[in-house]
C-alpha angles and dihedrals in degrees: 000000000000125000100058106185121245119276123271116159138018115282079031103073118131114280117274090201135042108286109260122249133221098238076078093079094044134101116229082271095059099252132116114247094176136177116220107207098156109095104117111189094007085062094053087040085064094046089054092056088077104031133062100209132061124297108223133210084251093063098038078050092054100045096050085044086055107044095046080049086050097026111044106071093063083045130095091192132356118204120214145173130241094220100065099009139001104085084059094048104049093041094044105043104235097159126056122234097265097064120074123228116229115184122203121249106192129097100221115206130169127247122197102301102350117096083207104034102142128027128186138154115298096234098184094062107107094224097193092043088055093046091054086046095062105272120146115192136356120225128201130201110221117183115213117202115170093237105047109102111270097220086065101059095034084057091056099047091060104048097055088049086054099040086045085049090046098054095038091253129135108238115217106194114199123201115195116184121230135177123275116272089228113081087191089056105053128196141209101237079216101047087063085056091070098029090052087048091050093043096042111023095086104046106097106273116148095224131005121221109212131190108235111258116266083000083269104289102105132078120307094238093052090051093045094048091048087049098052084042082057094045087062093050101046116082099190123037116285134197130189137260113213106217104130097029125104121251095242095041101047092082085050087047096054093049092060094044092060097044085070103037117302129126113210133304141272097207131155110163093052089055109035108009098096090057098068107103096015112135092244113030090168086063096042099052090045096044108021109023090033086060099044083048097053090039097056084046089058090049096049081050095059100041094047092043097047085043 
């Protein structure tokens, strides 16, 4: 990045600080082995799973402080929210200075049945105040369902990517495909992983966040051919995230994603998901989600090196 446009608005303004690169986000190989601590309600959905009374914001804040402690150091980067977690993060120094901090960007509202129904901008973040404070990157969630209007997500888009320039931070832009409003007007979840990409893969974005084709489960080949298809959509590097993906399929997942293109994950359910409600998280996260992470990370290692 280096040509960060002058400054417009509030939360806009030109960067105080030398605009971040993305080797930021790499491991020494080159690829993203990246921790995703950002989901907000769908994280206290998942601790409500195992509990009868009511999660509160404390426990969803001390999960997400304790898995970026545990976490971190097997990280290259680790995503989080403002709402539960980033001021803390970032005041109490909770990551080393070899993992890079990612906020997230987005404003995440329900809608009907869905936790996550509805995702925008997150107007209020003072982008340039984050950025002095040691944030590397910004990441927005954009649903893509194949009867919304396309401008509107294409403006947003853009204006992220801008805002993020502007500030001298990286923009992650996430995608995330969803069923057609419409019941009268179904859709296929994996086709909107190849129309965001084509909508969306070429519009600036520093790095680009993919579901994994057919979330993992189908036949190598057909995985491998969606992920080469996104690779030629996609005009920056992109990684996966792993919702959706099982647990013990998501290294697997990850392998055949980089085969064809990809350069690593941001993922956050297949590494720590299993942890919440065990007796002991702390224990989980250091004995069970610590080794899937530095196992993935030795996958991403291989791939990117052999590629």
């Amino acid at each position: 990045m280096t040509n960060p446009a002058p400054a417009t608005a509030p939360g806009t303004s030109a960067p105080a600080t030398k605009p971040a690169s993305l080797d930021a986000l790499r491991r020494p190989s080159g690829g993203f082995a990246m921790v995703a601590l950002d989901q907000r309600e769908s994280m206290r959905a998942m601790f409500a799973e195992h509990q009868d009374g009511k999660v509160s914001d404390a426990q969803v804040t001390e999960f997400k402080l304790t898995a970026g402690r545990i976490l971190g150091p097997h990280a290259s980067a680790v995503l989080v929210d403002r709402q539960f977690a980033l001021d803390r993060y970032l005041d109490d120094g909770i990551l080393g200075p070899d993992t890079a901090l990612i906020a997230a960007g987005d404003k995440l509202t329900a809608r009907g049945d869905e936790i996550v129904g509805e995702a925008a901008i997150d107007e209020d973040i003072d982008l340039p105040d984050y950025r002095a404070r040691g944030v590397t990157a910004m990441k927005l969630l954009v649903l893509y369902r194949p009867d919304d209007e396309p401008a509107a997500r294409l403006a947003m888009v853009d204006r992220f990517v801008e805002r993020c320039r502007s500030a001298g931070l990286l923009s992650i832009i996430e995608p995330v495909s969803r069923p057609a409003r419409s019941r009268t007007n179904p859709s296929r979840i994996h086709d909107g992983i190849l129309a965001a990409a084509a909508e969306l893969g070429a519009r600036g974005a520093d790095l680009y966040k993919a579901e994994v084709p057919l979330h993992g489960e189908g036949a190598d080949d057909d995985i491998r051919r969606m992920c080469g298809a996104l690779t030629s959509l996609i005009a920056s590097p992109w990684v996966v995230l792993s919702s959706g993906v099982r647990q013990d399929r998501f290294p697997r997942a990850v392998e055949l994603a980089c085969s064809e293109g990809a350069s690593g994950f941001l993922a956050g359910r297949a590494v720590w998901r299993s942890c919440i409600g065990q007796p002991d998280v702390e224990a989980a996260l250091r004995n069970d989600a610590a080794r899937r992470l530095q196992h993935l990370a030795e996958v991403v290692d291989a791939a990117v090196t052999k590629g």
